[in-house]
N, C-alpha and C positions, 0 to 999 in steps of 0.2 A: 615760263611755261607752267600751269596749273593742271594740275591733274584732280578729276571728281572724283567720289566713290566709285564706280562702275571702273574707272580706267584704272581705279587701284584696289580692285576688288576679289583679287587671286593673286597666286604666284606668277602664271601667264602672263596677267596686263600688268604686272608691276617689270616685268621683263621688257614689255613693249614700251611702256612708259619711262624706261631707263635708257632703250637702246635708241625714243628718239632723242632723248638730251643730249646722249654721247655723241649722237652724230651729227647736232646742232653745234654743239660745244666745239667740233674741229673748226668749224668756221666762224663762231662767234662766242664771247664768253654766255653762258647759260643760268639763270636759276631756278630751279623749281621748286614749285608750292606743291603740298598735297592734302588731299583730304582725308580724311579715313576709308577705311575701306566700308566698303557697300553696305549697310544695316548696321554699321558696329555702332554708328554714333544713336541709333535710334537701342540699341542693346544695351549700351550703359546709361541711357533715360531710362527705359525701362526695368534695368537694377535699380535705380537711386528711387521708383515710384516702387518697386516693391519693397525698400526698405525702407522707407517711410509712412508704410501702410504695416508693418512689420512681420514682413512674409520671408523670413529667413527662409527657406528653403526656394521659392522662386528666386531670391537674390542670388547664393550658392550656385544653382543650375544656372543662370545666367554668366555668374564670373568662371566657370568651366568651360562654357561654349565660349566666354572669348578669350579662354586660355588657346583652347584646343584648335582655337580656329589662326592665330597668330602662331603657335608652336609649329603645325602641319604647314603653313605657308613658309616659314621661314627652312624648316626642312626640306621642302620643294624649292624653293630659290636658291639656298648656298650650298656651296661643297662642304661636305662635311668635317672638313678640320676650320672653316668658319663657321661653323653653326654655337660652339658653346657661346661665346662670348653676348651672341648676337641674344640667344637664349635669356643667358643670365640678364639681359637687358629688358625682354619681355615681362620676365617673371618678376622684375625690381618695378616698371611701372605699374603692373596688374596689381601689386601690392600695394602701390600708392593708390590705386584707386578704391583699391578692395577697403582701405583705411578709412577713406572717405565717406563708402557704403556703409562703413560699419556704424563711423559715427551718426547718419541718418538716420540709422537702426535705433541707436538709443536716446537720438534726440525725436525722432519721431515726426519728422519736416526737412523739407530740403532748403537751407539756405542758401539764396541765389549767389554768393559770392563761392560755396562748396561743388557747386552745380558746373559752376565755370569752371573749376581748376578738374572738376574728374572728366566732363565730355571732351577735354580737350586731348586727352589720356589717346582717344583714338588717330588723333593725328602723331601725335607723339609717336606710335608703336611703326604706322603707315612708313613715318620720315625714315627712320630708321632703319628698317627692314629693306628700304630704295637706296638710303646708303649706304648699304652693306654692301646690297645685289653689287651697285656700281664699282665700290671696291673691291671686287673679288673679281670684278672685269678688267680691272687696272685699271680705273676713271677714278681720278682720284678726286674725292666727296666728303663731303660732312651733314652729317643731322643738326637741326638748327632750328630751335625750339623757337616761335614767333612772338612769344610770352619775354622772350630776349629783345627782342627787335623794333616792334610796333608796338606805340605809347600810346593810351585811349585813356578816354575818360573812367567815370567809375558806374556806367551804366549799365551792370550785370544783364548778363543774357542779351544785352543788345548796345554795347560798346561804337562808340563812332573814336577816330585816331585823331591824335593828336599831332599835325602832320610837320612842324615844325621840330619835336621833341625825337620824331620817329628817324627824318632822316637825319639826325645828328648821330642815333645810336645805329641807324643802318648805316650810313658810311664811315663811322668811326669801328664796326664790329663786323660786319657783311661784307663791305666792300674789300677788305685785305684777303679773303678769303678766296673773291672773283679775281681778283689781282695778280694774287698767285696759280690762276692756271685749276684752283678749286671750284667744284658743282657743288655749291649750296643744296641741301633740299628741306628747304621750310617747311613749317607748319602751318596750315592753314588752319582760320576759322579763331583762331585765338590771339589775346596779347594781354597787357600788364598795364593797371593802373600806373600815375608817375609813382603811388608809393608802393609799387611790385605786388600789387594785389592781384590775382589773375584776372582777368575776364575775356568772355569772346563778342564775334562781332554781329552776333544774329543772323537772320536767313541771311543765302546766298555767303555766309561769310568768306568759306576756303577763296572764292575768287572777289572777294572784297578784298580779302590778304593780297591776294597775289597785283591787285592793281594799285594797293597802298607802295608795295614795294617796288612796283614799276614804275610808281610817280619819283619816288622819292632817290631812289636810283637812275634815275634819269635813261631807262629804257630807250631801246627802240619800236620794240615793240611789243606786245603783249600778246600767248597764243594761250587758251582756254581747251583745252580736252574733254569729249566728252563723248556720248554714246550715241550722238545724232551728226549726219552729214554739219549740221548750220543751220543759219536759221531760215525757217521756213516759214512759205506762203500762210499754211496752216500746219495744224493738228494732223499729222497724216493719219492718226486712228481714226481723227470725224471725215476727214480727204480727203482719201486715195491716191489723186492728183495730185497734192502740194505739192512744191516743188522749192527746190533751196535757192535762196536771194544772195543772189553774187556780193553785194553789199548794200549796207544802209548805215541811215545816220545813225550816231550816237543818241540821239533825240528819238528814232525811229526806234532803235533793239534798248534804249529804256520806257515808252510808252508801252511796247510787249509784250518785256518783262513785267513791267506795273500789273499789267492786265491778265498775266495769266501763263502767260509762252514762257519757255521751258530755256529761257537764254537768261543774260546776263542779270544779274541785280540790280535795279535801278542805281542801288549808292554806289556799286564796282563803276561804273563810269564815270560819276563825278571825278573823283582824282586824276582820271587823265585827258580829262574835255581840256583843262588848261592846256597841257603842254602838248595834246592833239597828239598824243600816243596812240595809235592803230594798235585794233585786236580783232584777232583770230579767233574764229569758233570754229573749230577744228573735231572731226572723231576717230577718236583713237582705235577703233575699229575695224576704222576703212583710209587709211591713211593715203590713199590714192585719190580721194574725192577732196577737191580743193577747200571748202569750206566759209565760211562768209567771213567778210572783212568788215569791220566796220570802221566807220572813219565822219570829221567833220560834215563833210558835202560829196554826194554823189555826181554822178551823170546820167540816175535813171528817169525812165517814162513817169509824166506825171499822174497823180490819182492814188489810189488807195494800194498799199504792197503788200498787208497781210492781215488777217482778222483771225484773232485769239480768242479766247473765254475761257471764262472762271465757272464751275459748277458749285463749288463749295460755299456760297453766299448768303446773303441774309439781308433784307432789306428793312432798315429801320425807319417809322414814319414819327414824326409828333407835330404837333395842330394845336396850337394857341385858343382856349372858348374864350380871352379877355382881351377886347381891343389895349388894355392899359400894357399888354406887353405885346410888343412889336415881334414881328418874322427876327426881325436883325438881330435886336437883344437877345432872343432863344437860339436862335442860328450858332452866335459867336459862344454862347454859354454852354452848348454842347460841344462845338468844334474845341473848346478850352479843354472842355473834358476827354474828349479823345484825343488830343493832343499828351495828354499830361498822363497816360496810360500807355501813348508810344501804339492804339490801335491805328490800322491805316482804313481812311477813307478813300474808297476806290470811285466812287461817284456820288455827287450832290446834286440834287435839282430841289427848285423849290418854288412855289406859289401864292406870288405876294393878296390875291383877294380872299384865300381861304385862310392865309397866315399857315399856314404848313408847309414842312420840307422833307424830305426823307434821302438816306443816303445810304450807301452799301461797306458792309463790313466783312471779312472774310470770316463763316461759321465758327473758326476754333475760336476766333479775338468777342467772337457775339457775348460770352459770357460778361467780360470784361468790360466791352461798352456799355452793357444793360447795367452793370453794376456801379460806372461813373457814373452815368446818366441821371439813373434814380435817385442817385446821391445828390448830385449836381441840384436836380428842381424837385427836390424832396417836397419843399414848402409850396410848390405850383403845383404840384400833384394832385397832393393832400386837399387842398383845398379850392381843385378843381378848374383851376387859371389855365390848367393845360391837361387836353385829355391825356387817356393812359397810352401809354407808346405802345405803338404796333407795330408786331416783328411778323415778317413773312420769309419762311424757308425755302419756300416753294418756286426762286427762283437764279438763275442763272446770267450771267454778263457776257455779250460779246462787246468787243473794241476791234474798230475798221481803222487802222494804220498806214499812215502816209505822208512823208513832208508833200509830195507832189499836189493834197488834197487844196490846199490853199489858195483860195479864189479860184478852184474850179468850179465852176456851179453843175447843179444837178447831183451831183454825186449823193448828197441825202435823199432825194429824194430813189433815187435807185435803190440804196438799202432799203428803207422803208417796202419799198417797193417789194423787193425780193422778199423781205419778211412778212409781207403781206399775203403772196400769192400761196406761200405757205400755212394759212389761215393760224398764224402766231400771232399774241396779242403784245401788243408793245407796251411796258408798265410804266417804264420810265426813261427819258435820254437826256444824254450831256454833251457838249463840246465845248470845247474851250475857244477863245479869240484866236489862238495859234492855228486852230483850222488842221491839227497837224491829229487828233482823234476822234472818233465819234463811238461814245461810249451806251448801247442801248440794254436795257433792262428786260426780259422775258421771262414765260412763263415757263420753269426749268425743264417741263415735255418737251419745249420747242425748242430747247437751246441747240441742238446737233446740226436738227432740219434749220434750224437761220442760219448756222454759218456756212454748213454745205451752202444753202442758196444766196450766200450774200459773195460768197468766194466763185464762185461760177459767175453769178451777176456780173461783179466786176472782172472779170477772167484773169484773176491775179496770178494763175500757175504760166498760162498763155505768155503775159505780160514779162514774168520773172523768166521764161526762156528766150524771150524775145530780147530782153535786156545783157543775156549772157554776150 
């Protein structure tokens, strides 16, 4: 069971997050992941970017608030003849972190391998504090740092496991612990080079954690907590209507994810599509509302089951002026360069008579691509083989979702369609041979009014109740 910030984001949801392990755990052994609580992990980014710009006083004010704000939660959680110990435990990691901060103070940069061992600081405090709560309920628990556990490579800030190495030290070190009748409560979001150097797992990590360890533990299954029923038709901010999808494939809740929807992480699947580990997107809020399942193959209606978008985007175009270098050559030589930077391309399209291509990047990674790039065709630039790239901000992504969509005809033209009537100009579109997304490109005014009208179109709320 993974718990996100939001479900571990007070004393309260760390109480609800405890009491449903405990009553999971009567019926089957349990372990939970957690992530930090609500805003901390984005608090101690925001230390480690004031001291490095060297603003000792916003530093200071920041490691107060996340003294004050773990001392006050831990006061509200336990009786108070458990609270010292629990205390002296807070105060011991906030100084490992505050160590860290300092040294970025006087080196004046944050190096990415320092970056990894202090934002992991948040989970650390979360695990802890869950179990404590549960020992003082008589659920007998441990904290269990993920920097222990799960082996990754040495690719700071964005860590892929090493899955071979992990479950030797999860069931050489985790497992006795399930054995004996103990609730693990991990850490999410982080783990250790093979030679113990810290790092974490990038976005989505806490529930990357929690499926590395479901693989390798050989789960049943995997439940995900979080502050929405499941996953949904849509956006219910842009939808009103959406409505929660009894289940989809794994293939479905990672093109979603890819695109924008508020579910699983593309790479948290990978590890258990092999052993067809089922997971639960569950909210810990409303713990009455069944929540979606996801799994290999359904049995729903065929055609599209939910359309997402990205606001935050940036479309990148470049255009060949010399027949002597090919669409392909330039294609692969940028794809190399976003590759080799770790930025994600979310959509490619491209136009073999004009020899130009353009493809979408998420705004925060824009800086970064623009700066492989330039680099990349420094010498085509300069000397005019390739005009100058063109970036446009100005617009937004949806993605129409569906394994059902496959050899059903028409269905593109319905979207287009809807997008249409809407007088939205359509910039760019992709789909793949799997026929399983259709990924289109607009002008970011329009993005709300397409999905409202591409989700009506298709009456995907209609469909997902019909399917209950």
């Amino acid at each position: 069971m993974k718990f996100g910030g939001t479900s571990m984001g007070s004393a309260e949801r760390i109480r609800v997050a405890a009491g449903i392990c405990a009553a999971e755990r009567r019926k089957r052994p349990v372990v939970a992941v957690v992530s930090a609580m609500s805003k901390i992990t984005d608090l101690l980014l925001d230390t480690l970017r004031r001291a490095e710009t060297g603003d000792q006083a916003g530093m200071d004010s920041n490691l107060s608030r996340l003294q004050e704000r773990h001392v006050e939660t831990c006061r509200e959680l336990l009786p108070p003849e458990k609270q010292e110990a629990v205390l002296a435990g807070i105060h011991s990691l906030i100084s490992d972190f505050q160590r860290i901060a300092n040294g970025v103070l006087m080196l004046g940069e944050r190096p990415p391998r320092s970056v990894d061992e202090a934002v992991a600081i948040g989970e650390r405090l979360s695990a802890m504090l869950m179990a404590s709560y549960l020992e003082s309920t008589g659920v007998r628990s441990v904290a269990v740092s993920g920097a222990d556990i799960i082996v990754t490579d040495a690719v700071f800030g964005n860590a892929s496991p090493l899955m071979g190495p992990t479950r030797e030290k999860a069931r050489r070190d985790l497992l006795p612990w399930i054995e004996g009748g103990v609730l693990a409560v991990v850490t999410g979001f982080n783990g250790s080079a093979a030679d113990g150097r810290p790092t974490t797992l990038g976005r989505g990590g806490s529930d990357f954690s929690a499926s590395i360890l479901a693989a390798v533990l050989d789960a049943s299954e995997l439940w995900i907590w979080t502050d929405v029923d499941g996953i949904l038709t849509a956006d219910p901010r842009l939808v009103p209507d959406a409505a929660v999808l009894g289940e989809v494939t794994y293939s479905e809740a990672a093109e979603l994810a890819y695109n924008g929807a508020k579910v699983l992480h593309p790479r948290t699947l990978a590890p258990l599509i092999e052993k067809q580990i089922p997971v639960w997107s569950k909210n810990s809020f409303a713990l009455d509302k069944p929540g979606t399942r996801i799994v290999s193959k359904t049995d729903s209606p065929g055609g599209p089951r939910a359309v997402t978008s990205m606001a935050s985007v940036a479309l990148i175009s470049i255009e060949s002026e010399s027949s002597a270098l090919s669409t392909n050559q330039l294609l692969a030589r940028a794809m190399d360069a976003m590759a080799r930077t770790s930025v994600e391309v979310l959509v490619l399209t491209n136009s073999s008579y004009r020899q130009n291509f353009c493809f979408l990047v998420r705004k925060d990674e824009l800086p970064v691509a623009l700066s492989a790039l330039e680099s990349e065709l420094s010498l085509e630039l300069a000397h005019g083989y390739v005009r100058p790239i063109e970036v446009d901000q100005n617009v937004g992504l949806l993605a129409i979702v569906g394994e059902g969509m496959r050899g059903t005809p028409g269905i593109a033209g319905r979207v287009f369609t809807a997008i249409s009537r809407e007088h939205i100009n359509i910039i760019a579109i992709a789909q793949g041979s799997s026929e399983l997304t259709i990924a289109v490109v607009v002008h970011r005014d329009g993005l709300e009014k397409a999905v409202r009208a591409v989700h009506a179109e298709c009456r995907m709320a209609e469909r997902a109740h019909r399917a209950e």
